[in-house]
N, C-alpha and C positions, 0 to 999 in steps of 0.2 A: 262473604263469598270471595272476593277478590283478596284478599289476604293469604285465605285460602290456597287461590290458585297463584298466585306469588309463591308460597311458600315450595309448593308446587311443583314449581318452574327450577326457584335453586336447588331443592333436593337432585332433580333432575340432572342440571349442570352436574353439581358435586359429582355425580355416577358417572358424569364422563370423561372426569378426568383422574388419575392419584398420583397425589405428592411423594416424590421420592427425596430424600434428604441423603447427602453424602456426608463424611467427614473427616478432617486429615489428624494423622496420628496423635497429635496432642488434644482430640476431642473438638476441635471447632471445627464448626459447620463450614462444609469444601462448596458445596451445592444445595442446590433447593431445585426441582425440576419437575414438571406437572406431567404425565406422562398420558394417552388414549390408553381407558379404561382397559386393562385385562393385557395389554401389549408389550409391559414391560415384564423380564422374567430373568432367571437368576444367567439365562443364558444368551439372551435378546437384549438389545437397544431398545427397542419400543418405540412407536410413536409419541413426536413430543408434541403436546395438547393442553396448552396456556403460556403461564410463565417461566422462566428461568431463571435463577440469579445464580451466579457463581462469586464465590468468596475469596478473600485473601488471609493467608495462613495465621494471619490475626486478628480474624470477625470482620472486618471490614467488606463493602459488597466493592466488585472489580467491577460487574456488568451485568446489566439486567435485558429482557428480550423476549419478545412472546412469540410464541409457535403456535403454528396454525396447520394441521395437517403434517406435521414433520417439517415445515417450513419456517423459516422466520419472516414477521411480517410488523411491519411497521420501523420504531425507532429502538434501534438499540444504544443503549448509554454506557458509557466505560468511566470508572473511578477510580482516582488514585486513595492510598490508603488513609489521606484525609480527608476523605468527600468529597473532594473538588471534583467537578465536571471538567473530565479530558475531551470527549469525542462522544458525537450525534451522527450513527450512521443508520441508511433509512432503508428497510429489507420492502421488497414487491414479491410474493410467492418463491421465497428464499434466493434472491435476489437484492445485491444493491439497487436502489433505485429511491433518487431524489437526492436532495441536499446534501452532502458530506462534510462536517464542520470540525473541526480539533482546537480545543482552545488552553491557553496557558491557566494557569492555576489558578490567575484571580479572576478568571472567566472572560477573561479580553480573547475575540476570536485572534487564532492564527492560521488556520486556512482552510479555504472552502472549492470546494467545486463540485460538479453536478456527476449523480449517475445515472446511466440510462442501460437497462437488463446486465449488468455487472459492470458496465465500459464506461471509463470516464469520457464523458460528450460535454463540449467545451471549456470556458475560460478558468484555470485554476490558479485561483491565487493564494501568498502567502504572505501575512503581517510580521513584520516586530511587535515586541511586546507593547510598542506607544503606541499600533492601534495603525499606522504608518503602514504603504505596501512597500513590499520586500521584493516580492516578484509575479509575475505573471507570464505564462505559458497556456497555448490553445491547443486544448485535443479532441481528436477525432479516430471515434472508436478504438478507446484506449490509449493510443499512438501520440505522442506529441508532433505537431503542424504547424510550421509558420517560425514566429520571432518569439521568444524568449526573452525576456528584458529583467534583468534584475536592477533593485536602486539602494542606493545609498540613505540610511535614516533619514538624512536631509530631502527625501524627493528627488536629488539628482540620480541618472542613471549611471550603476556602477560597471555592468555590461550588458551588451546583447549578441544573441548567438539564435541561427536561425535552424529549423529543423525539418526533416522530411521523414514522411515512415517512422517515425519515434530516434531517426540516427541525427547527427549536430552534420550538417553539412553547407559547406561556406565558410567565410571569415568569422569569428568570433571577434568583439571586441571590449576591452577593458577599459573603463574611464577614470580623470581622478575627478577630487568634487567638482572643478572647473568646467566638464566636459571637454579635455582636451583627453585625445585617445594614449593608453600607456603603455596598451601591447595589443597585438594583433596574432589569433593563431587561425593556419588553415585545418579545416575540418573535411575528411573525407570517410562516409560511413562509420562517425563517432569515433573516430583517428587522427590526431592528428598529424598531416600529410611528412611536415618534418621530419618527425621521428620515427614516422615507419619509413621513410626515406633510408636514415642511417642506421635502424636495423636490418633493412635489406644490403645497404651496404658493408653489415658485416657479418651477413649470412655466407658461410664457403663455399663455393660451386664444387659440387660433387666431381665434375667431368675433369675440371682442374687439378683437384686431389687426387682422381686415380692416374694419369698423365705424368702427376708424378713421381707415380711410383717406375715408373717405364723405363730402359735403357734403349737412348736410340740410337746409339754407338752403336754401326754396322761392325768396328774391329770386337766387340764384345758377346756378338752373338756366338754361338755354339750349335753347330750342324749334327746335328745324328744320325 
């Protein structure tokens, strides 16, 4: 009896969901994509209702992902054309949400930070390939916030630069391995103050230009 109703149960599944398979002109498979029963149609999207896998133009899988309702939910995985695990991004009711990870090719991570309903919500950082950090930056809702510190393979800091609203505003500064500082630039609204300085200084003032075009030579006027 329980076999029975197992069996059941998957016939059931199977009916709710059908396999549609794509594929690109040289005959390999483009897609695999599970769609809600009866939704998809020669003219419709459909409701997507399991897995997905999408392919690369030479059988290899690119990224896999399961839908739930038209959404995506849970972990999606992205692969390069030799298997290798690129990136772990984590869907909430087709929604980024949780861990966000991309890693190099021999699976050593390269960087991670958090999502919270599509927005990156805090500390994101990024490795070299030795595993070493690279950099780190704090966000909030989206937006980068605070200091930015990037480092030198060694662990020394190579600069830092401070942020408001997601703009660079403040000093930035550059180190060498020593920490002694090797340039300093100002930031104003993700600008640096400098040089929009001496593009305004060689913007032409329109009132100037028409001025002179003018004769102000009273002996040169002409009465009518």
């Amino acid at each position: 009896m329980r076999n029975v109703i197992l069996a059941t149960l998957l016939f059931a599944t199977a009916l709710q969901a059908e396999l549609f398979t794509e594929h690109f002109e040289n005959g390999v498979v483009k897609s695999k994509i599970e769609y809600k029963d009866g939704t998809r149609t020669d003219t419709q999207e459909g409701t997507k209702e399991g897995m997905e896998k999408i392919y690369y133009d030479t059988g290899e899988l690119a990224y896999e992902v399961k839908n739930v309702e038209g959404k995506r939910e849970g972990a999606l995985n992205w692969y390069d054309r030799d298997g290798n695990h690129l990136e772990a991004i984590y869907y909430q009711n087709g929604k980024r949400h949780g861990i966000n990870r991309t890693f190099y090719s021999d699976g050593k991570l390269r960087s991670e930070v958090n999502y919270i309903n599509d927005q990156k919500e805090g500390e994101e950082r990024e490795y070299f390939s030795t595993g070493k950090l690279a950099s780190k930056v704090n966000y909030i809702h989206d937006r980068k916030e605070g200091e930015q510190i990037e480092y030198f393979e060694d662990g020394n800091i190579s600069s830092t630069a401070i942020y408001k609203n997601n703009y660079k505003e403040g000093e930035q500064k550059w180190y060498d391995h020593n920490g002694k500082v090797t340039k300093t630039e100002l930031y104003k609204m993700d600008r640096p103050v400098q040089v929009m300085k001496k593009i305004q200084e060689k913007q032409p003032d329109p009132t100037v230009d028409a001025l002179k075009g003018l004769d102000f030579n009273p002996k040169n006027r002409v009465v009518q």
